[in-house]
C-alpha distance (Angstrom), angle and dihedral (degrees) to the residues before:
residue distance angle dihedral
X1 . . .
X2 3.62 . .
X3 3.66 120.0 .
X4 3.71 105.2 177.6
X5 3.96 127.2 75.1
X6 3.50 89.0 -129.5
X7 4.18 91.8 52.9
X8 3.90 91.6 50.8
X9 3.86 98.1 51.4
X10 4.22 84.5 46.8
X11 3.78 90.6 53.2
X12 3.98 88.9 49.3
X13 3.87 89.6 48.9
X14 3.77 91.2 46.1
X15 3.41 92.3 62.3
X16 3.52 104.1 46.3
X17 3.83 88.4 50.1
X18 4.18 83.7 46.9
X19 3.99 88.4 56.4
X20 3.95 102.7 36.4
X21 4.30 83.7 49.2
X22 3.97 88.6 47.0
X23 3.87 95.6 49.1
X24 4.00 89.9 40.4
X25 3.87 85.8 55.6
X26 3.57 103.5 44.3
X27 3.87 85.1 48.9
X28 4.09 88.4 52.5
X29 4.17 76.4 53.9
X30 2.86 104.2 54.1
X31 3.85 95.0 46.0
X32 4.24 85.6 51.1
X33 3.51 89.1 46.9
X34 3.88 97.5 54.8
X35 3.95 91.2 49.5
X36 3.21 92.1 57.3
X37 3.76 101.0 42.6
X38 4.24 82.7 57.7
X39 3.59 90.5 48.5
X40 3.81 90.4 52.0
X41 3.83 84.9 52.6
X42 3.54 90.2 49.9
X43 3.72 91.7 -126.8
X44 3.82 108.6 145.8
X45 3.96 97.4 176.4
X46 4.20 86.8 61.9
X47 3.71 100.7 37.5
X48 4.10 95.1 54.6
X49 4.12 79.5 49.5
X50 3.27 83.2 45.0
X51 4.25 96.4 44.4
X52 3.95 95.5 47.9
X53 4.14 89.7 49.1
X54 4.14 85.1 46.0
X55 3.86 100.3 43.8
X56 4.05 83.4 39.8
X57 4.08 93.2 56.2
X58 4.23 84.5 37.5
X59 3.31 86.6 61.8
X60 3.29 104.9 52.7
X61 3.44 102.9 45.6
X62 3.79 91.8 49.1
X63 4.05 84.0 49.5
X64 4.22 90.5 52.8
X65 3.89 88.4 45.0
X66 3.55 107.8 -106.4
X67 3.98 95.7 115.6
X68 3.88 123.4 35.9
X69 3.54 112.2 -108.3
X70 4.07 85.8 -117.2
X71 3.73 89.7 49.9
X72 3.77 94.0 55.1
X73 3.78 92.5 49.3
X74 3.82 84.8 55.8
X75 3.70 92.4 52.5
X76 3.85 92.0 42.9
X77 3.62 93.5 53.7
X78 3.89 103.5 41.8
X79 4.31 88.0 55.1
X80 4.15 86.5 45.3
X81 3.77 86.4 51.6
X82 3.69 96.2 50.0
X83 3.67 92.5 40.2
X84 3.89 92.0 50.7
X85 3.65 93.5 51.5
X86 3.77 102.2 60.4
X87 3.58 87.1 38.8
X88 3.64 96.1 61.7
C-alpha cells in the first residue's frame, strides 16, 4: 500500500488513465467489430461507412496514447484489406 502523498494521488491517476484507455479501446472494438460484421454480410456500401468511422476512432486512440502508432497502422490496414476485397 502506498505510504507517501505523492504514491496515493499516482494510484488515483492510474486508474482514471486505466478506465479512460479501457473505454477508448472497447470503443476502437466495437468500431472493428462492426466492419467486419458488414464484410461478413458482404455489404460494401456499410463496411466503407463502417471503415472511415473505424480508422477515425483508430486514430484517435492511437493519437491519445492508448495504441502504438505501429499498432494502429496494423489495425488500419487489416479492416482496409477486408474492405477492399469484397469491394473488388
Amino acid at each position: 500500500m502506498a505510504n507517501t502523498k505523492s504514491a496515493k494521488k499516482r494510484i488515483k491517476v492510474i486508474a482514471k488513465k486505466t478506465l479512460r484507455n479501457r473505454i477508448i479501446k472497447s470503443r476502437t472494438k466495437t468500431a472493428m467489430r462492426r466492419v467486419v460484421e458488414a464484410v461478413g454480410a458482404q455489404d460494401a456500401q456499410a463496411a466503407r461507412v463502417a471503415l472511415v468511422n473505424a480508422v477515425r476512432t483508430i486514430d484517435k486512440a492511437a493519437s491519445g496514447g492508448v495504441y502504438h502508432k505501429n499498432n494502429a497502422a496494423r489495425k488500419k490496414s487489416k479492416l482496409t484489406r477486408m474492405v477492399n476485397a469484397i469491394s473488388a
